[in-house]
C-alpha positions as CSV (number, residue, x, y, z in Angstrom):
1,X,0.0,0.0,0.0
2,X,0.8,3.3,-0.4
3,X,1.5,5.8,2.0
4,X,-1.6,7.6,1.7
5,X,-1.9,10.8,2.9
6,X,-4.3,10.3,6.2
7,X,-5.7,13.1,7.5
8,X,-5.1,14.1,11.1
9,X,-7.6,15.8,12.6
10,X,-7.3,19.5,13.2
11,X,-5.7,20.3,16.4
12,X,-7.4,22.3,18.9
13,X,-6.5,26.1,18.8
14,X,-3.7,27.2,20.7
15,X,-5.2,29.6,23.6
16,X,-3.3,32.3,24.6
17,X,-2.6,33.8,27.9
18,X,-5.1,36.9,28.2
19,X,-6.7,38.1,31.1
20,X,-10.1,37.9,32.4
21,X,-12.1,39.7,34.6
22,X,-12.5,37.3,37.3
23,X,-13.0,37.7,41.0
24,X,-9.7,36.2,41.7
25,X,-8.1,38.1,39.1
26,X,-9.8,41.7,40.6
27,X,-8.9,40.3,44.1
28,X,-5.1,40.2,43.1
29,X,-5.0,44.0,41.1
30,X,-7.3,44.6,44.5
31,X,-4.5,43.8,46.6
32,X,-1.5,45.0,44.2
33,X,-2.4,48.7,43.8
34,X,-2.8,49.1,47.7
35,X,0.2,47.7,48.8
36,X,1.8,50.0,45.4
37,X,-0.3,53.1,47.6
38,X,1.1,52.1,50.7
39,X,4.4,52.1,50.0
40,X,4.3,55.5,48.5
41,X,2.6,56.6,51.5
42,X,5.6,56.0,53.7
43,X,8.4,56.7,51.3
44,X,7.1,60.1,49.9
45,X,6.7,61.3,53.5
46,X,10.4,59.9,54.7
47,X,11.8,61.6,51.6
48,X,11.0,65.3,52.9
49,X,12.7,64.9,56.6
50,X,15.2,67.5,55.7
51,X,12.5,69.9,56.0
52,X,12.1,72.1,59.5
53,X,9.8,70.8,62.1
54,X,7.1,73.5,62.7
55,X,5.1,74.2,65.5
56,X,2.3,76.0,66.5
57,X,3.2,79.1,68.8
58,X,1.4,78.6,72.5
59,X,-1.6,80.6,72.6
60,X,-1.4,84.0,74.3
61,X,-2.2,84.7,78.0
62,X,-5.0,87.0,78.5
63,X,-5.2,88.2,81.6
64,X,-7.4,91.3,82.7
65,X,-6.5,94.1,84.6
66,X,-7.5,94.5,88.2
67,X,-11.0,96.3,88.5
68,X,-10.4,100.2,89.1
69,X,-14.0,101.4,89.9
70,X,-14.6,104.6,87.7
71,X,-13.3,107.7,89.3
72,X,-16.3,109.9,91.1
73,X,-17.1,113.4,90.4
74,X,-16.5,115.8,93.4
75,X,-20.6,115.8,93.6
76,X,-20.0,112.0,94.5
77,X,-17.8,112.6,96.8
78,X,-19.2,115.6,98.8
79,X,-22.2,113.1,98.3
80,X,-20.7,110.3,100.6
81,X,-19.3,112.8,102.5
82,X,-22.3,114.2,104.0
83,X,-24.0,111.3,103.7
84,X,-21.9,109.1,105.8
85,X,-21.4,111.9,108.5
86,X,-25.4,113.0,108.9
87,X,-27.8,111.1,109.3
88,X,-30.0,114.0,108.7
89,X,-28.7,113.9,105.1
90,X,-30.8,110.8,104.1
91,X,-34.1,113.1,105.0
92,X,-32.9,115.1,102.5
93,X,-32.9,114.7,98.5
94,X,-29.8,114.5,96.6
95,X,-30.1,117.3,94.6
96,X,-31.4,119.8,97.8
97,X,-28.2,118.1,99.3
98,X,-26.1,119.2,96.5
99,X,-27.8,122.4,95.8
100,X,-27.0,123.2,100.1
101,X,-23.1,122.7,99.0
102,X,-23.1,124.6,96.1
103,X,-24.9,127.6,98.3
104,X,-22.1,127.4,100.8
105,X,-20.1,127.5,97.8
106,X,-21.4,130.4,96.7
107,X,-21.3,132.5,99.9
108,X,-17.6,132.0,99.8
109,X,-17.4,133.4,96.4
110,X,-19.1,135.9,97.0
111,X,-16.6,137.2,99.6
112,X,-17.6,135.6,102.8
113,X,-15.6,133.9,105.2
114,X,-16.0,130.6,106.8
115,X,-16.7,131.9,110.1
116,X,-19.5,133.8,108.6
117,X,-20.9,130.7,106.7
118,X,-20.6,128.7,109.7
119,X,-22.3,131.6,112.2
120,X,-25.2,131.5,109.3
121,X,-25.5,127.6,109.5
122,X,-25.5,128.2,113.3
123,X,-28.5,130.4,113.3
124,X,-30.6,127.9,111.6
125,X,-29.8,124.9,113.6
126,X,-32.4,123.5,116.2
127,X,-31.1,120.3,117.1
128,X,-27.9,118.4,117.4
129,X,-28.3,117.1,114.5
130,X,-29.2,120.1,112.4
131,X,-25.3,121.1,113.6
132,X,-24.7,117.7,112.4
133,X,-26.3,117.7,109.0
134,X,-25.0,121.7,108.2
135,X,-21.1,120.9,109.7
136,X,-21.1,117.8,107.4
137,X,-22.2,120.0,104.4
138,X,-20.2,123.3,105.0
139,X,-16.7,120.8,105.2
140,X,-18.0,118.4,102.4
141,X,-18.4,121.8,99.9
142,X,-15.5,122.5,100.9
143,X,-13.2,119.8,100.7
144,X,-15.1,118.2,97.6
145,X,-17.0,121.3,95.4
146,X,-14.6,124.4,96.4
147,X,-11.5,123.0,97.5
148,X,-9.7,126.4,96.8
149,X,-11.0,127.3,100.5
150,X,-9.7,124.4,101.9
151,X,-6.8,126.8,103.8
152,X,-9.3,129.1,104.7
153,X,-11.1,126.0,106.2
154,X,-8.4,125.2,107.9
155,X,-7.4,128.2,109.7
156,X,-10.9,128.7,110.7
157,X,-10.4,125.4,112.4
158,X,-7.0,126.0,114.3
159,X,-8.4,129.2,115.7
């Protein structure tokens, strides 16, 4: 016989190697692109240690200063003045209080001395404490509203 040609059959098709989106397959990218971000995560930071450490400057202290109450006016003054030396005062209103140390005031300016102020107040006293009430004024205007006669206070007091 002849060597006749016998046909073979026709081999299978070669497969070749490609990639398929499988869950094992995904799992494996999965797993190689976070370990890839990891490592950049602690290298890129590492790489810039040459750099200064900053830090934040402490916050300031704020403290307040101590309390000052607000300075009085000398009608404040001659106010507490009287008030806390007559108790005939708190009979009286503030302004009529105010408006008696600004006449005593006004008896000085106009040339009278404190022995005459003080005789005046005198007359019109009819208790103890009237004398009270009127020697708490006449000093109060003076010390506080016209201090300018303060000497004059004075030297009616040594005599």
């Amino acid at each position: 016989m002849s060597e006749q040609f016998i046909p073979h059959p026709p081999s299978p098709p070669e497969k070749k190697e490609t990639v398929t989106f499988n869950k094992k397959n995904l799992a494996i990218a999965f797993l190689a692109v976070s370990i890839f971000i990891l490592i950049l995560a602690i290298v890129i930071p590492s790489s810039n240690s040459s750099s200064p450490v900053t830090t934040d400057a402490p916050a300031p202290v704020v403290t307040n200063p101590p309390y000052t109450p607000p300075a009085e006016n000398k009608y404040d003054q001659y106010m507490d003045h009287v008030l806390n030396n007559s108790g005939q005062a708190n009979t009286w209103s503030k302004a009529d209080v105010i408006e008696f140390g600004d006449l005593v005031c006004g008896a000085l300016d106009n040339g009278n001395s404190v022995r005459q102020v003080v005789n005046l107040l005198e007359g019109y006293a009819k208790s103890s404490s009237d004398v009270e009430f009127f020697a708490s004024v006449a000093f109060g205007a003076i010390t506080y509203i016209c201090p300018e006669y303060k000497s004059d206070l004075n030297s009616y007091l040594n005599s």
